[in-house]
C-alpha positions, 0 to 999 in steps of 0.5 A: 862513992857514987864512982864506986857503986857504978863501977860494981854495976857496970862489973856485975852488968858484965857478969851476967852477960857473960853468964848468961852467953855460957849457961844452959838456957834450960838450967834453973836458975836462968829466970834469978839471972835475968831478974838480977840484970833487970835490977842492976839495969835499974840501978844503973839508971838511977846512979847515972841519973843522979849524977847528971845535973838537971836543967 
């Protein structure tokens, strides 16, 4: 399952990078993009940290 949700990220990820090279800096909903690629970014992080064992 882990797989899968980091697949989704790592989709999404490239989504809105993509978006983000295509839109309109001045269109509206610019600001919800950035947040949504800082949260997945965050989510990124804690489903790779999960998965890497400690020492």
């Amino acid at each position: 399952m882990k797989i899968i949700n980091l697949l989704h990220v790592v989709c999404a990820q490239a989504f809105y990078k993509w978006a983000m090279k295509e839109i309109n800096p001045m269109h509206p909903d610019v600001p919800r993009i950035m947040l949504r690629q800082q949260e997945l970014a965050e989510k990124h992080r804690r489903i790779w940290a999960r998965s890497m064992p400690t020492a």
